[in-house]
C-alpha positions, -999 to +999 in steps of 0.1 A: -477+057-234-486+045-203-521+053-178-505+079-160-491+096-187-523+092-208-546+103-180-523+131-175-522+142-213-562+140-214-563+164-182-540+189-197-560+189-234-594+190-216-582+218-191-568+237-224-599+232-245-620+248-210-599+278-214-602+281-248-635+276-250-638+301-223-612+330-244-641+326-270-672+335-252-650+363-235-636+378-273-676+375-285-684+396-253-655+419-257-665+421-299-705+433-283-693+454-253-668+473-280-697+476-306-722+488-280-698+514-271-681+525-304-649+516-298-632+499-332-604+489-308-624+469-287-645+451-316-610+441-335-594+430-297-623+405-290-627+391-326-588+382-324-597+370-293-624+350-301-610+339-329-578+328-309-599+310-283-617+293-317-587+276-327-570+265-296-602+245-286-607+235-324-571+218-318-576+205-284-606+186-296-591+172-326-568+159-307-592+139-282-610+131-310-577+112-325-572+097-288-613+085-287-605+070-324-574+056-311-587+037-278-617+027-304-600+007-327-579-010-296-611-018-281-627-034-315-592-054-318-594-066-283-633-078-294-624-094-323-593-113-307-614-130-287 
């Protein structure tokens, strides 16, 4: 992979993992506004939300975690080559 496409790659994951993060503070408001008000709906809707906001950013970031690890152990080879 080259700079460009790696630059681009870390823009898209970081942009994803905003949104997501983002989906998950809006389902925990959604889950509080819907049990303020009584509305069973409006809980379940912003726990699935939440919940799917959880896992998108739990994927995105395990994923620049890998690509941190990865650009880690190039570095230490590049170290300990010379």
């Amino acid at each position: 992979m080259n700079l460009k496409e790696h630059v681009a790659q870390q823009t898209v994951d970081a942009t994803v993992a905003s949104a997501a993060s983002k989906t998950t503070y809006t389902g925990a408001s959604v889950t509080l506004g819907g049990w303020l008000v009584s509305s069973e709906a409006a809980v379940l809707a912003g726990i699935v939300l939440g919940l799917a906001g959880f896992v998108v950013n739990l994927y995105f970031r395990s994923r620049a975690d890998a690509r941190e690890e990865e650009a880690h152990r190039a570095r230490m080879r590049s170290l300990n080559e010379n």
